[in-house]
C-alpha positions, 0 to 999 in steps of 0.5 A, spaced: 500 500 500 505 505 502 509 503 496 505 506 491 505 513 496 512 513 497 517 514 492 524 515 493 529 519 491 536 516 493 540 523 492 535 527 495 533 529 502 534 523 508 530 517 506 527 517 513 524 525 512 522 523 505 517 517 507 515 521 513 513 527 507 510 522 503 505 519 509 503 525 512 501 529 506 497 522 505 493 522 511 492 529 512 490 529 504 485 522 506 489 518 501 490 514 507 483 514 510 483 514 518 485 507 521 488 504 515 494 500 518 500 501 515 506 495 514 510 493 519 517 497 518 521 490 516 515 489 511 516 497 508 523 497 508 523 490 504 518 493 499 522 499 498 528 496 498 532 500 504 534 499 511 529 497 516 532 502 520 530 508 515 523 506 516 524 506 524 526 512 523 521 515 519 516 511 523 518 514 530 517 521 526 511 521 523 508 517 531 512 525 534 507 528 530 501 525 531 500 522 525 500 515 527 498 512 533 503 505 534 501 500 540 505 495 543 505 488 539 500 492 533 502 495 527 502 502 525 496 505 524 493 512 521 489 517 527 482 519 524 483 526 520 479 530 526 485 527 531 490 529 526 488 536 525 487 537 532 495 534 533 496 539 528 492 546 531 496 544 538 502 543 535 502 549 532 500 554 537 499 550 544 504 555 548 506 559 544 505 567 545 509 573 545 512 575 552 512 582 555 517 585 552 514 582 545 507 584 546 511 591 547 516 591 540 510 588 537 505 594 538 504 600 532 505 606 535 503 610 528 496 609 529 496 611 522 488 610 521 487 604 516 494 602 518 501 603 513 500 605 506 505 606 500 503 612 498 505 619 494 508 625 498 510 621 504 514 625 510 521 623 511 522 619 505 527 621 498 525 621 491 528 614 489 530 616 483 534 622 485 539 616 487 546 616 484 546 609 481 550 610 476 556 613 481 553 608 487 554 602 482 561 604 479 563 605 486 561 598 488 565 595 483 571 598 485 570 596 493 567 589 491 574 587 488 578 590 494 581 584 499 578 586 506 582 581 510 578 579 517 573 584 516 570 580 510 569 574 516 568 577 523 572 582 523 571 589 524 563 588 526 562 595 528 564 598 522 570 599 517 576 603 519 576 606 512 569 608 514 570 610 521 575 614 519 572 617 514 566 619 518 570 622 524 572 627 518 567 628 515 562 630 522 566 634 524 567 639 518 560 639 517 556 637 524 561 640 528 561 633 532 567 631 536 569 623 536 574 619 534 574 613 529 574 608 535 568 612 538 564 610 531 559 604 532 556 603 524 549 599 524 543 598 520 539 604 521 538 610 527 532 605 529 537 600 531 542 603 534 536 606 538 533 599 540 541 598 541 543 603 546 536 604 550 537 596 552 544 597 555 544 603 558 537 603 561 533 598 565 526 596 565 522 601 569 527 607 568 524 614 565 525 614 557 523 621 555 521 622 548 519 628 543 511 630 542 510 630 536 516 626 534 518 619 531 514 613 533 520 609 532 523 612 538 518 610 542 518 603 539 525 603 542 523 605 549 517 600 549 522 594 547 527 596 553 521 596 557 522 604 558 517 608 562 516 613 557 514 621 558 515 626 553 517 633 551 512 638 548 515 641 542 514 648 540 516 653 535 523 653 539 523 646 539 523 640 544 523 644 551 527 641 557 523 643 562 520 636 564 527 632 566 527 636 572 526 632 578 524 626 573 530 621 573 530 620 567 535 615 563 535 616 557 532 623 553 531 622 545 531 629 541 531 631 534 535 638 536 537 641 529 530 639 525 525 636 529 521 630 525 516 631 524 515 640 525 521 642 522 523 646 529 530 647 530 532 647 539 534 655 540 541 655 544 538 656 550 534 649 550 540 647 548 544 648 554 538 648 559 537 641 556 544 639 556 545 641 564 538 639 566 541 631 563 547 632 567 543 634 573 539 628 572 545 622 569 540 622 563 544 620 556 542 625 551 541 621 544 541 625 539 537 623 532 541 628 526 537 624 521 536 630 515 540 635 518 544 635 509 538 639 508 537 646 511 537 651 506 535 657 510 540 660 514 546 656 517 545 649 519 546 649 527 552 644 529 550 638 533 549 638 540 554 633 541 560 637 539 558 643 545 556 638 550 563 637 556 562 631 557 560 624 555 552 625 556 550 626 548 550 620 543 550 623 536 546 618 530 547 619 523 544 616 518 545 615 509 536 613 510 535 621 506 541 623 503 541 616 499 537 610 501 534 608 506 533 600 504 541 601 504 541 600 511 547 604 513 547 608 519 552 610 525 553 612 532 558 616 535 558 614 542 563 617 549 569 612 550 567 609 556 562 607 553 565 604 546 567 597 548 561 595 550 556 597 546 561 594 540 560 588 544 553 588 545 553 590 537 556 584 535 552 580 540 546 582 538 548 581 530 547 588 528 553 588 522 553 592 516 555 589 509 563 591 508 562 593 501 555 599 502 560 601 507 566 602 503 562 605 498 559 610 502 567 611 505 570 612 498 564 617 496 566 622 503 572 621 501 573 624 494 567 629 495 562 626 492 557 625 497 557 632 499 556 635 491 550 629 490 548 633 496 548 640 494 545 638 487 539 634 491 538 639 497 537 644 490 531 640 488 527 638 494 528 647 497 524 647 490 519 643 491 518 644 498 516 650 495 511 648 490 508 644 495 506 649 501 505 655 495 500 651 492 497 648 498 497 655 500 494 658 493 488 653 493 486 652 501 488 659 504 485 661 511 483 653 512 490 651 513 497 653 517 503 652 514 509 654 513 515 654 509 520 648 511 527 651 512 530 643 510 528 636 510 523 632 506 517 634 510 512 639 513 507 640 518 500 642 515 495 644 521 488 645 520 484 651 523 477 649 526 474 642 529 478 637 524 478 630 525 485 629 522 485 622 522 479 621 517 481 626 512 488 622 513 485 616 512 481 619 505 487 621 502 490 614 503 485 611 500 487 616 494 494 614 494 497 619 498 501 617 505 500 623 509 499 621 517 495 625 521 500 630 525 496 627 531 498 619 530 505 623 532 503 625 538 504 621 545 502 628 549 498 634 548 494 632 541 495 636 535 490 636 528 494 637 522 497 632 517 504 631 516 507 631 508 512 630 504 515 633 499 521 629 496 517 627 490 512 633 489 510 635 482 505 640 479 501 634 477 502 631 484 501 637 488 495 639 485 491 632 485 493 633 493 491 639 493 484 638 489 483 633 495 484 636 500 480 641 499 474 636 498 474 634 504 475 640 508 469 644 505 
């Protein structure tokens, strides 16, 4: 009976695993009916011409799940369907289930309403086909060919040398941000290094503080860490300290330079009260400079890390706007006391970034490159930033507040009167447009408004949006 059931391939998987296969698709398919008695293993191994032992095997396998039911002194036999779907319902979800701290990384903090769409005009992402690829393919050829000795194994996990090097040239001409190559850490993104630094340096139950509005994976972060989080309220001024004093706080993530999503950047003043408010607390300051390439009107302000005395900023920078975020390259500049065992925790927590992105990227700050694709691609999007805000403006006037963005990739649309700003988001996803209500950024103090992109604004584009929302606003 089995015989015809079973056909074996001598140079494919192990014979045990084949027959175990080939059974339990016959029974769960009812081809062997409920309560079929199969043949005796010395029976099957002689008839398919293999070692009794093999079908032991397989037999002992398909009896573990619960495909067959085998009894002292009688043959195998086949467990009624029912049974056998039961056996594998149980077997698939009997005590299995998320932990605390699963159920915590598990969690969609966007709120986005209709969840996550892909759509036009999303906030922080860049135009794909602003990506220098020619350049990024030649540069790749070149690093492809080249001998990277320990660090094409298990060597150099937190970063090349040449990268790092690099990079602490490069920060400190352009961020005013004050490391050594040791202190660099590369990984795969800001959220990483987030989730990396938030599970070394604080325990669960510590403060976490976070910006409202501000980035959802920041939270994430401190959620997965078991964090109690609490927020700063973000103004014109941007995100204001007053909050730490007397909180405890261990960990306090800022966007100083650009606030995501506002577009506000810390005066001076908050600069410095949130740096000594840190100090007074023991609280490391984690600060994001995601886009800080972008800023076109007045000077870019240099990163808070380079003012800071001691060793109680960590500094995050990422390739996610100025080439792509799918390139999954991104750094941290961590104080020296520190450097040993967050590398440590990096390797351990498999955290590595491919050697070949990361000598592109090196090879490209080196020469030049880099800053002359950002100059020409910071050109594009002030345009179109432009086109975005003065045709939003034109068509929507008094309905509407929005400014003009000083950089980035997105700006904040406000809306005056009673709005429910995740409706209309909702509606604009459904025409394809991926805008989130400001309010799903808000873990304190609700807004109303929608948060918009304009890396790939065109006049069609922005006109269609425009179109849209004044639909469903009047």
């Amino acid at each position: 009976m089995l015989e015809g059931l079973i056909v074996l391939e001598r140079s494919g998987a192990p014979l045990p695993e084949q027959i175990y296969r080939a059974v339990g698709e016959a029974a769960r398919s009812g081809r062997l009916k409920a309560g079929s008695v199969l043949p005796s293993s010395r029976q099957l191994a002689l008839g398919l011409g293999i070692s009794r032992n093999s079908v032991n095997a397989a037999y002992e396998l398909l009896r573990a799940d619960g495909v067959i039911a085998v009894r002292a002194g009688a043959a195998p036999q086949v467990v009624a369907r029912a049974e056998l779907e039961a056996a594998r319902l149980d077997g698939a979800g009997a005590n299995i289930g998320l932990s605390q701290r699963g159920k915590a990384l598990a969690r969609d903090l966007r709120n986005w309403q209709g969840g996550r769409h892909a759509g036009q005009l999303e906030p922080g992402a860049p135009d794909e086909a602003l990506f220098p690829a020619d350049l990024w393919a030649r540069t790749l050829r070149r690093v492809a060919r080249q001998k990277f000795g320990e660090a094409a194994i298990y060597g150099d996990v937190d970063g090349l040398p040449r990268l790092k090097s690099a990079l602490a040239a490069h920060l400190a001409r352009h961020r005013g941000v004050n490391a050594s190559p040791a202190q660099i850490i590369v990984v795969p993104s800001i959220q990483a290094g987030l989730s990396l630094v938030a599970q070394c340096l604080a325990d669960p139950g510590e403060v976490g503080f976070v910006e409202s509005p501000g980035y959802f994976g920041a939270r994430t972060a401190f959620f997965g860490a078991g964090l109690v989080t609490r927020t700063l309220e973000v103004d014109e001024q941007g995100a204001d300290p007053a909050a730490l004093a007397g909180s405890g706080a261990r960990l306090v993530y800022v966007t100083p330079s650009h606030h995501y999503p506002t577009g506000a950047r810390m005066n001076l003043q908050r600069r410095m009260d949130l740096l000594e408010a840190a100090r007074r607390e023991g609280a490391v300051v984690l600060e994001d400079d995601y886009d800080s390439e972008f800023m076109w009107q007045g000077r870019a302000i240099a990163a808070l890390q380079g003012i800071s005395r001691g060793g109680e900023v960590i500094y995050f920078g990422t390739t996610a706007k100025s080439l792509l975020p799918g390139l999954r390259l991104a750094y941290m500049v961590v104080p020296e006391a520190l450097a040993g065992s967050l590398k440590q925790a990096q390797r351990n927590m498999g955290m590595r970034v491919n050697i070949h992105a990361q000598a592109a990227y090196a090879e490209l700050i080196e020469s030049g490159a880099l800053v002359t694709h950002l100059k020409r691609i910071a050109r594009l999007y002030e345009e179109r930033g432009r086109l975005l805000v003065e045709t939003l403006r034109e068509r929507l006037g008094g309905a509407i507040a929005i400014g003009m963005p000083m950089g980035g990739l997105q700006t904040v649309m406000g809306f005056k009167g009673h709005i429910d700003d995740t409706r209309v988001a909702a509606r604009l996803a459904d025409q394809g447009f991926e805008t989130p209500a400001l309010s799903s950024y808000c873990a304190g103090e609700k807004r109303k408004g929608l948060v918009v992109g304009f890396a790939d604004a065109t006049d069609k584009r922005v006109a269609r949006f425009a179109g849209l929302l004044e639909g469903l606003l009047n």
